[in-house]
C-alpha positions as CSV (number, residue, x, y, z in Angstrom):
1,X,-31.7,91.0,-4.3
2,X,-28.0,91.9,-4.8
3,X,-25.7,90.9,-1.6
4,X,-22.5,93.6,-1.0
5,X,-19.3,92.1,0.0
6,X,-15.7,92.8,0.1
7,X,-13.0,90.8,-1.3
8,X,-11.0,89.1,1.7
9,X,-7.8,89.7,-0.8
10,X,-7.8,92.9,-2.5
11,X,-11.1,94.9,-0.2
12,X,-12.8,95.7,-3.8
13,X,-16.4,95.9,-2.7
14,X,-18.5,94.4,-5.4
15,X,-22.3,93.2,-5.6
16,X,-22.5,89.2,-5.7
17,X,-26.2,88.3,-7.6
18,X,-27.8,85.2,-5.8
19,X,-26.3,82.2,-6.2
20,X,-27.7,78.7,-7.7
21,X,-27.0,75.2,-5.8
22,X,-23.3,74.8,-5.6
23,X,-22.6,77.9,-7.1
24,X,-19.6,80.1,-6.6
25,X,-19.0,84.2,-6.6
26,X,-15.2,85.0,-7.3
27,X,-13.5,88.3,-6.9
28,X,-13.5,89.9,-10.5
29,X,-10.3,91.6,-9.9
30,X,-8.4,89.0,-7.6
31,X,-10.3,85.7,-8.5
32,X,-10.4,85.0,-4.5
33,X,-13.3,83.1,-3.7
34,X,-16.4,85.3,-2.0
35,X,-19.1,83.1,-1.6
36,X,-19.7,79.6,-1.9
37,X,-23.6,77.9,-1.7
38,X,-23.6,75.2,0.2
39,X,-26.9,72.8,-0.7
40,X,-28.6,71.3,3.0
41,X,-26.7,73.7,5.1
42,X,-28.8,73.6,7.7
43,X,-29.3,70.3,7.8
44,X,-25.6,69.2,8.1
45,X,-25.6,72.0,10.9
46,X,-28.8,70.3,12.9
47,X,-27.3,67.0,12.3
48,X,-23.8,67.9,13.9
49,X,-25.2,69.8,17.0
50,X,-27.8,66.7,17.8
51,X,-24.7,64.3,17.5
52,X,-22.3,66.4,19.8
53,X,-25.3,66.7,22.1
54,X,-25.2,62.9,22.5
55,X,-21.7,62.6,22.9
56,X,-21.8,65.3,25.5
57,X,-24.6,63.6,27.4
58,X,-22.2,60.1,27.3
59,X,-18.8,62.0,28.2
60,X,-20.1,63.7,31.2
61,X,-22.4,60.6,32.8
62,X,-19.4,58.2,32.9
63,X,-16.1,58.6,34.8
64,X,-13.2,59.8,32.8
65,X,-10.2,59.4,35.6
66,X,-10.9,57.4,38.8
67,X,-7.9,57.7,42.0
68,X,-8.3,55.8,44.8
69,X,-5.8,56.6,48.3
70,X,-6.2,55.7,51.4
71,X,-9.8,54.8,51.3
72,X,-11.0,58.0,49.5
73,X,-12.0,57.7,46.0
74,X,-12.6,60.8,43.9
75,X,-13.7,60.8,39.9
76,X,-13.6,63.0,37.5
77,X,-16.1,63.5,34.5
């Protein structure tokens, strides 16, 4: 299963083979990178969204800016 892409540098379309772990497809003409494998992809991805997730749930259930005037106190998250 051949993948067809075009170079971002010169537009040659050319047929990139599948690539091993860590491997690289370059531009025959241009030598600009056109595909890179990146080995646990998904699992860097899942890890990053669960983290912000947390940090979202902690930034919006605490106060960020508190004013206080003339007996009326408003906050913001």
């Amino acid at each position: 299963m051949f993948l067809m892409m075009a170079c971002h540098g010169c537009d040659l379309l050319t047929q990139v083979p599948p690539l091993p772990r860590s491997g690289a497809a370059y531009c025959p003409r241009c030598g600009s990178l056109l595909l890179r494998s990146k080995p646990n992809s998904i699992e860097r991805s899942l890890a990053l969204v669960l983290a912000s997730m947390i940090l979202f749930a902690v930034a919006v259930s605490f106060p960020f800016l508190a004013m206080k005037s003339g007996g009326f106190e408003q906050q913001t998250n």
